[in-house]
MDTraj code that builds the backbone (N, CA, C; nanometers):
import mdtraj as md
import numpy as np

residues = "UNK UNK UNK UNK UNK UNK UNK UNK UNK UNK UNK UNK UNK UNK UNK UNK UNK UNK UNK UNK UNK UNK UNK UNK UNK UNK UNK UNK UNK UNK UNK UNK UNK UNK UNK UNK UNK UNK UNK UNK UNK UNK UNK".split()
xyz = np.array([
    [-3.0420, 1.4276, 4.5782],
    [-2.9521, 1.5397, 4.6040],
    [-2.8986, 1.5320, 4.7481],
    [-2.9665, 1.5087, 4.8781],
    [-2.9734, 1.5148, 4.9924],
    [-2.8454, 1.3874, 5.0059],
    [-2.8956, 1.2858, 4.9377],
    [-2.8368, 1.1405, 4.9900],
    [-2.7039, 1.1655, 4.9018],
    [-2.6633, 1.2143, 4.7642],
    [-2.5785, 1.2522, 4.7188],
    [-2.4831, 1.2975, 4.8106],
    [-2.5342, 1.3754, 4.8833],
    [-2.4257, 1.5109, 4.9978],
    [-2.3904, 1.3667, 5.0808],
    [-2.4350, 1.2695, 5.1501],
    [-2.4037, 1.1767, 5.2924],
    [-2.3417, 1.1143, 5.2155],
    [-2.3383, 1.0815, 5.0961],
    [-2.2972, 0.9906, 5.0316],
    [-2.1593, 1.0209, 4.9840],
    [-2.1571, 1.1205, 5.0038],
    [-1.9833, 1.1819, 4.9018],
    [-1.9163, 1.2701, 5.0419],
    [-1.9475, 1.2668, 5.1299],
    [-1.9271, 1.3036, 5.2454],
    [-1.8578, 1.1719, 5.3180],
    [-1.9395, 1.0872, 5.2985],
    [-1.8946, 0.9627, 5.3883],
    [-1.8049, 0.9042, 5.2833],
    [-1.8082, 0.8706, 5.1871],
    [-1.6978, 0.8344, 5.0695],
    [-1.5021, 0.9494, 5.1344],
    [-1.5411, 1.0930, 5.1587],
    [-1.4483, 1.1332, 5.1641],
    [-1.3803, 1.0981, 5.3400],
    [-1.4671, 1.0432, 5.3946],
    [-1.4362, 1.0101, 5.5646],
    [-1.3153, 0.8982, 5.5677],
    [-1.3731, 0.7988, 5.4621],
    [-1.3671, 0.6758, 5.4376],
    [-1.2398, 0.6418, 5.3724],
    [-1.1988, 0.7684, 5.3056],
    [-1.0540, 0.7930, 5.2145],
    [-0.9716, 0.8463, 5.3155],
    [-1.0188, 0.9535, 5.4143],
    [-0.9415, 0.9963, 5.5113],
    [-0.8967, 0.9157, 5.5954],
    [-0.9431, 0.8058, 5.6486],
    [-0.9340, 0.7111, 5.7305],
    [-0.8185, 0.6085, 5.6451],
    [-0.8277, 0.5419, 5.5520],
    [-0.7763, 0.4283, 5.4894],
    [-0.6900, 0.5409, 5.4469],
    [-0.6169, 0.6819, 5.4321],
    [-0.4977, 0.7389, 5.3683],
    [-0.4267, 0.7630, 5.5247],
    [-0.4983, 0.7593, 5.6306],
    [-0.4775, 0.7693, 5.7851],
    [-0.4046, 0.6617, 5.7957],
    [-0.4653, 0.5285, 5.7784],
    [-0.3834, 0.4362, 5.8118],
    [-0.2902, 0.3785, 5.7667],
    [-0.2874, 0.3862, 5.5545],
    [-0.1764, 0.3600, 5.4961],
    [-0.0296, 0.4512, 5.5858],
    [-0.0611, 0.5718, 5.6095],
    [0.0548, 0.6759, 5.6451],
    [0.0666, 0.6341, 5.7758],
    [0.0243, 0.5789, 5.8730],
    [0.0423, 0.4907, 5.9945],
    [0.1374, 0.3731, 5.9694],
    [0.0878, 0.3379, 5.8880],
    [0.1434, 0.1929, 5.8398],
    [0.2720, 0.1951, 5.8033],
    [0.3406, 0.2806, 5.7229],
    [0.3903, 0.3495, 5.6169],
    [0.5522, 0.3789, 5.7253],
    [0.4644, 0.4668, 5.8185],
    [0.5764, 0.5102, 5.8919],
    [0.6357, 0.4072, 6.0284],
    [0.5448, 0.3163, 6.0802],
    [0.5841, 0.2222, 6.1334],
    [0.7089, 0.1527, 6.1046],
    [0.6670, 0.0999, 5.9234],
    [0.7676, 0.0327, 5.8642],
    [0.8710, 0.1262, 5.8471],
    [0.8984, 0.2673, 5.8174],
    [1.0105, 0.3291, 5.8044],
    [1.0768, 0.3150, 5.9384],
    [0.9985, 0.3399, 6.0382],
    [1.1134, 0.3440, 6.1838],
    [1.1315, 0.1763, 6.2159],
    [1.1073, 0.0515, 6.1664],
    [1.1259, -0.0165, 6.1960],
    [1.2394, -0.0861, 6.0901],
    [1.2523, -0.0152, 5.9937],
    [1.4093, -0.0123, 5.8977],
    [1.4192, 0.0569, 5.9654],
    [1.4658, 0.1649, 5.9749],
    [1.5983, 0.2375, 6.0316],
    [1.6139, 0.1723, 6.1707],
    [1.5079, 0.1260, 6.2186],
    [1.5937, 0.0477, 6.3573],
    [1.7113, -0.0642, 6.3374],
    [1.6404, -0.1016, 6.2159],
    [1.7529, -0.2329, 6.1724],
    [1.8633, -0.1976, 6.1196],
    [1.9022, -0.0781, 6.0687],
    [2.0176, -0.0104, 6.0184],
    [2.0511, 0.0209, 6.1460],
    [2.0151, 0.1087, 6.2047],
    [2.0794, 0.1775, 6.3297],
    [2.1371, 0.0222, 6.3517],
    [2.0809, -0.0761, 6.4090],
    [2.1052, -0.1828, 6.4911],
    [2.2752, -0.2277, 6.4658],
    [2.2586, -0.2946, 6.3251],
    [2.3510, -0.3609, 6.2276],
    [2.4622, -0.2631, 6.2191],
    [2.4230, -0.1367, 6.2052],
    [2.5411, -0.0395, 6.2337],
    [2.6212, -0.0318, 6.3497],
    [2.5536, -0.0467, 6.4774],
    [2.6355, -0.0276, 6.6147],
    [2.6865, -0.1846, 6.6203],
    [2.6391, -0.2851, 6.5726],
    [2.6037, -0.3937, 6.6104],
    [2.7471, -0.4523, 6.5130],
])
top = md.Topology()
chain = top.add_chain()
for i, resn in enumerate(residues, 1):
    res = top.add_residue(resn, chain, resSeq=i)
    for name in ("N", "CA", "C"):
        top.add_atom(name, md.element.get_by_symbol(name[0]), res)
traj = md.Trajectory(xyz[None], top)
């Protein structure tokens, strides 16, 4: 029961983190298209 709780606790850390970094990731690549539009546009 005890190890259940650390166990589904740290499972939900672990999702927070790896949904942290997909959406890091995620938005990097969006501002790094629109840089290339912006670019090609003035450009």
């Amino acid at each position: 029961m005890f190890f259940d709780g650390i166990l589904a606790r740290f499972e939900f850390h672990i999702d927070k983190f790896i949904f942290d970094l997909v959406t890091r990731l995620r938005h990097e690549q969006i501002k790094r298209y629109l840089t290339e539009i912006w670019r090609q546009n003035l450009g």
